[in-house]
C-alpha positions in Angstrom: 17.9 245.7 44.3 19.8 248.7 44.8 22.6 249.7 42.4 24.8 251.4 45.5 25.9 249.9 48.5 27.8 250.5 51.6 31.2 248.7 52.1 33.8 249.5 54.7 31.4 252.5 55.7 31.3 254.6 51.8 28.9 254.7 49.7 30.0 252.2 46.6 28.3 252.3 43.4 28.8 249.1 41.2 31.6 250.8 39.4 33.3 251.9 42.2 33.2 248.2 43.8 34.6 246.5 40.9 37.3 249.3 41.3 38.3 248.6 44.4 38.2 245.0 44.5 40.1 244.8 41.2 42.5 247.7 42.0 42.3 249.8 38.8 39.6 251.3 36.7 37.1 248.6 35.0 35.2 249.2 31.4 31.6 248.3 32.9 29.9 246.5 35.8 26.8 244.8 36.0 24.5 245.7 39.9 25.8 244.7 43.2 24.1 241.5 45.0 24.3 239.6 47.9 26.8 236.5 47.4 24.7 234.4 49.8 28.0 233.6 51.6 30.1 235.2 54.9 33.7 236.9 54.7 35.9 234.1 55.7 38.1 236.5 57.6 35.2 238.1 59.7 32.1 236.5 59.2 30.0 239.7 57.8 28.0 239.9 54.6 29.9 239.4 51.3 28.2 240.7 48.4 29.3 240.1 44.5 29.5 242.7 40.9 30.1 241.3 37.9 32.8 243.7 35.6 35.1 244.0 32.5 38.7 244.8 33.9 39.0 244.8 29.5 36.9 244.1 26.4 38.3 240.4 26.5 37.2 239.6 29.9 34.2 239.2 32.7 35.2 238.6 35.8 32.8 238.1 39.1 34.2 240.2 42.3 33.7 239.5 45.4 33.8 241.9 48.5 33.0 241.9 52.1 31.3 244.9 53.6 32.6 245.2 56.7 36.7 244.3 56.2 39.2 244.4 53.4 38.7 240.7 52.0 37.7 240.3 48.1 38.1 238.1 46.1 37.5 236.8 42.1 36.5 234.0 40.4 39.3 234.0 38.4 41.2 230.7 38.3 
């Protein structure tokens, strides 16, 4: 599996995509995958990184490829 991915048309590495869908810089991220699932909004590919946002948490993101949904698994 490839460790960069296009979203929205840029290049994303996993980094990068936990950045954007978290809105501010992340400690670490695990590789981008496929999240087996469809944006609810448009109906494209949604893929998933796991990140720390801080040393006390993992969160899983969620990000469609071709519009601006995301989403976490945050309760």
């Amino acid at each position: 599996m490839s460790d960069n991915r296009v979203v929205q048309g840029r290049m994303q590495t996993p980094e990068s995509l936990a950045e954007l869908i978290e809105g501010e810089d992340v400690m670490d991220a695990e590789p981008i995958e496929d999240a087996d699932s469809d944006c609810p909004e448009c109906g494209e590919n949604v893929i998933s990184v796991g990140y720390m946002p801080s040393a006390l948490e993992f969160v899983t993101g969620y990000k469609c490829q071709e519009c601006d949904w995301a989403d976490t698994d945050r309760d």
